[in-house]
C-alpha positions as CSV (number, residue, x, y, z in Angstrom):
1,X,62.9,80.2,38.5
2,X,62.5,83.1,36.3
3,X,61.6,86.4,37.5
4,X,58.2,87.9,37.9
5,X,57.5,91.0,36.0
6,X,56.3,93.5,38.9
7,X,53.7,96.4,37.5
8,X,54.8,99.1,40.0
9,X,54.6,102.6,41.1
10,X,56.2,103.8,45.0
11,X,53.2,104.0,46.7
12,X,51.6,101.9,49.2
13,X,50.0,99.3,47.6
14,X,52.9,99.3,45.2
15,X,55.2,98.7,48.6
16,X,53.0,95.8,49.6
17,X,53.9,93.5,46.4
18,X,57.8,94.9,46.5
19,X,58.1,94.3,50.2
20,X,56.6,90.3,49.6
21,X,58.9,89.9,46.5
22,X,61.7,90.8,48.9
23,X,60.4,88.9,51.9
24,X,59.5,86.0,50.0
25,X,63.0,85.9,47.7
26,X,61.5,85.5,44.5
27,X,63.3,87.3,42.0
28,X,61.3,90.0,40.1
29,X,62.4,92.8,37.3
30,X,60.3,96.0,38.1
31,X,58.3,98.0,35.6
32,X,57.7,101.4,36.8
33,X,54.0,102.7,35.8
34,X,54.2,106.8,36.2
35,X,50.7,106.9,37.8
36,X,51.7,110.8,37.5
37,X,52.1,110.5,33.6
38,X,49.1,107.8,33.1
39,X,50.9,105.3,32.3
40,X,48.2,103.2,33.8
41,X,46.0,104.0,30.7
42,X,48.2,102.0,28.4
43,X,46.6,99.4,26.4
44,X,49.4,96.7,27.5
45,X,49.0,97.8,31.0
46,X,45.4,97.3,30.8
47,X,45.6,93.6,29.9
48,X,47.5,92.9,33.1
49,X,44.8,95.7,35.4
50,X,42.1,96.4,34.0
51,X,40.9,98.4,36.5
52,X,43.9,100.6,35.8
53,X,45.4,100.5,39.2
54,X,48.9,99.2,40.0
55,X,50.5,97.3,41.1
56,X,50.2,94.4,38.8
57,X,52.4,91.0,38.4
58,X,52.7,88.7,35.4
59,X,54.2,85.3,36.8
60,X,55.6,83.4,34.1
61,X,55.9,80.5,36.3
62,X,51.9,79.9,37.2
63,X,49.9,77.1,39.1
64,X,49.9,75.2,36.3
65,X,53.7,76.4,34.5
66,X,51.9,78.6,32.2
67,X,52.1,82.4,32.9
68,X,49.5,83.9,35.0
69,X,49.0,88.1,35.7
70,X,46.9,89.3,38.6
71,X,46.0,92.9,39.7
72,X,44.7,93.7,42.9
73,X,47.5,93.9,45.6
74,X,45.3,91.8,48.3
75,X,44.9,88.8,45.6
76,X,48.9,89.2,44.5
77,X,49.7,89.0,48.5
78,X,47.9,86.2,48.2
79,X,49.1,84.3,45.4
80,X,52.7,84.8,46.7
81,X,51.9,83.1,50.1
82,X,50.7,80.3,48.5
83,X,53.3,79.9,45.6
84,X,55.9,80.1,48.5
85,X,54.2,78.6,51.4
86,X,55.9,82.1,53.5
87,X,53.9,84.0,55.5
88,X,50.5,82.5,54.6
89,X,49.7,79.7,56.8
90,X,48.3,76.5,55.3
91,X,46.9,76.0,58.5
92,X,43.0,76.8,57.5
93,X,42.1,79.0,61.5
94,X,45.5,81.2,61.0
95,X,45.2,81.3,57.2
96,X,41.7,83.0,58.3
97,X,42.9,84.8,60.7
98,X,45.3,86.5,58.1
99,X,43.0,86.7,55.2
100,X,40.2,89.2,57.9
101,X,43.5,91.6,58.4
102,X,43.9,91.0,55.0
103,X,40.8,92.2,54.0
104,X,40.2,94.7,56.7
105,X,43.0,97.0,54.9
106,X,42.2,96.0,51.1
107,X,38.1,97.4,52.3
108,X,38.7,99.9,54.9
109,X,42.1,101.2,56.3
110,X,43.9,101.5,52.6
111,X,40.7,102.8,51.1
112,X,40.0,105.5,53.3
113,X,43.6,106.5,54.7
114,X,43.9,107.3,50.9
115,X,40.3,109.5,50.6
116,X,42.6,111.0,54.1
117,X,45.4,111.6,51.7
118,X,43.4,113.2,49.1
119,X,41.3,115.6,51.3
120,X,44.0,117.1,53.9
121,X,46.6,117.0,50.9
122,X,45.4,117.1,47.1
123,X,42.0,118.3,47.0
124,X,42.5,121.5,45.1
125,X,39.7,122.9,47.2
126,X,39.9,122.5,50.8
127,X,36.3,120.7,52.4
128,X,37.0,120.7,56.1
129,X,33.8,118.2,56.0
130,X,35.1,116.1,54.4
131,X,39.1,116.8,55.8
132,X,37.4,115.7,59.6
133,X,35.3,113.1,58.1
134,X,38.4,111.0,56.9
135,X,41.0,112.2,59.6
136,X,38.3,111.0,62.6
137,X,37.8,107.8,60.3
138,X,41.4,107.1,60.1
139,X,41.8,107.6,63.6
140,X,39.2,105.2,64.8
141,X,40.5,102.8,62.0
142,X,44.1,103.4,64.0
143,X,42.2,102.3,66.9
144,X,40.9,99.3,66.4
145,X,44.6,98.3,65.1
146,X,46.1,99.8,68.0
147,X,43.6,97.5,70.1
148,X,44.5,94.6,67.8
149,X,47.9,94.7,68.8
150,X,48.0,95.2,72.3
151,X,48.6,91.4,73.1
152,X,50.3,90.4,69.9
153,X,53.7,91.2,68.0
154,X,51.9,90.9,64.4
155,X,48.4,91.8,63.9
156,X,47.6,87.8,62.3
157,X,50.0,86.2,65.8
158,X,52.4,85.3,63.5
159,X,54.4,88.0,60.9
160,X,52.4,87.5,57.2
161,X,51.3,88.9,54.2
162,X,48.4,91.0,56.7
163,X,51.7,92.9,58.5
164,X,52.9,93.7,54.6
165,X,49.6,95.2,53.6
166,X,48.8,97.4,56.4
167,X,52.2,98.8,57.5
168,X,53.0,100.8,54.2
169,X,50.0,102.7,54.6
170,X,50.0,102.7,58.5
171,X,53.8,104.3,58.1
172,X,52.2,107.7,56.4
173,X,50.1,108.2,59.3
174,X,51.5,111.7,59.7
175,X,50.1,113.0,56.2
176,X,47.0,111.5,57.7
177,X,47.0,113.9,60.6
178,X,47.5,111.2,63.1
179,X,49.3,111.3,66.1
180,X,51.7,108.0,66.7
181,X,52.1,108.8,70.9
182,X,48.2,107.8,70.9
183,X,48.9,104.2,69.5
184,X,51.6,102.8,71.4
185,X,50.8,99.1,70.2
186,X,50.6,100.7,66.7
187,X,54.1,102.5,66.9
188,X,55.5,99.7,68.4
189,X,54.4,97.0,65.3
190,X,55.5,100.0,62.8
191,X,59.2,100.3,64.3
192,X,59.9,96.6,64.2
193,X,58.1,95.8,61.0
194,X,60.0,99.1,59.1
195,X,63.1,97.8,60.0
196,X,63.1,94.3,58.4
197,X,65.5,94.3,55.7
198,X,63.3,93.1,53.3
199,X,61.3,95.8,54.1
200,X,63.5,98.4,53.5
201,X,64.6,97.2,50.5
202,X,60.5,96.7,49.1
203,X,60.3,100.3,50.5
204,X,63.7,101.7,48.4
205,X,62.2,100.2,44.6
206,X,62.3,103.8,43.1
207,X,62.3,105.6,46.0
208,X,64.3,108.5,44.2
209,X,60.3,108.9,42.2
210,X,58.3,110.1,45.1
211,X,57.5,113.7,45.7
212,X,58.4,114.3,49.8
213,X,56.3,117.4,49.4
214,X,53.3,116.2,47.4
215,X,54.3,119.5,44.5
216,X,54.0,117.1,41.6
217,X,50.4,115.3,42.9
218,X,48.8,119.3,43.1
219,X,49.9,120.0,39.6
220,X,46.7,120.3,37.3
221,X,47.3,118.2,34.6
222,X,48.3,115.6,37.1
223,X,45.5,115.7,39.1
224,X,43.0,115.2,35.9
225,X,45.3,112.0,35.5
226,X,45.0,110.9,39.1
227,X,41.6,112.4,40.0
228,X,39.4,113.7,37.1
229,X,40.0,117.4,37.8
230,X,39.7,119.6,34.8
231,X,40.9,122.9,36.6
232,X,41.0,125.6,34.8
């Protein structure tokens, strides 16, 4: 099997795709995208996302044994459940059952833990508006999750691609001015899923890369790459 070619950058939906590779056992050779330099602006890049997000794969072993690239990390989690038949059930009431968790963190929890991120952390300007606006939206978001896995070990019955889409954002809940003791069920699902071995190795893919105290994401220039802000 030849390896897939893994559009990547250590962030959480970057973790997602290096944590299925892992959990999956597909080999993969990793291209790191420095969102921080725009790497994601490339003309090469942009044939594989066009939408100039990572991550993105390029499988050269497709559906039909010609290559195939996706973006989106949802569709890639996806793709990789059904190319391996792991942790994507072919049953059709738990494959839906996974594919709402699925989609419950690719259209809310990823979406607006990372407008969280951005307001308490990056925002050159500080908005408390908008800082309580996201933190109380996380937090009900944390809720319904918590709720979701008060009866349950994974948040789909079964450990799947859902449980590898939600926990690498669910694991910064600190930056997101969270507090874990309020979401027992939550803490409990984040301490057995973060120490799977395949998920600590999905979580090390150039871990030496990420700035602990978010120095390099307030720079200037890198925010006009991230965010559009011409400061100064």
């Amino acid at each position: 099997m030849q390896p897939i070619d893994l559009y990547y950058w250590p962030t959480p939906n970057g973790w997602k795709i290096s944590i299925a590779l892992e959990e999956m056992g597909l080999p993969y050779t990793v291209h790191l995208v420095d969102i921080t330099k725009g790497e994601q602006f490339d003309p090469a890049f942009l044939k594989l996302s066009p939408n100039n997000k990572m991550p993105a794969i390029l499988d050269p072993d497709g559906p039909d044994g010609k290559p195939i690239s996706l973006f989106e990390s949802g569709a890639i989690l996806q793709y990789l459940g059904r190319k391996t038949g792991q942790f994507y059930p072919a049953d059709e009431r738990k494959r839906a059952e996974v594919d709402q968790w699925l989609f419950w963190q690719m259209g809310g929890f990823g979406p607006m833990l990372g407008q969280t991120h951005h307001f308490r952390i990056y925002a050159p300007e500080k908005i408390e508006y908008a800082i309580q606006r996201y933190t109380n939206e996380a937090k009900r978001l944390y809720g319904v999750l918590d709720n979701r896995l008060k009866d349950r070990e994974f948040v789909a019955g079964e450990y799947s691609i859902a449980d590898m889409a939600i926990a690498p954002w669910a694991k910064l809940w600190n930056r997101q001015g969270q507090v874990l003791e309020e979401m027992p069920h939550v803490a409990r699902w984040l301490d057995t899923v973060l120490k799977r071995p395949a998920v600590e190795r999905g979580l090390a893919i150039g871990a030496e890369k990420r700035d602990p105290g978010s120095e390099r994401m307030k720079d200037p220039k890198v925010q006009e790459i991230l965010f559009g802000n011409k400061q100064g």
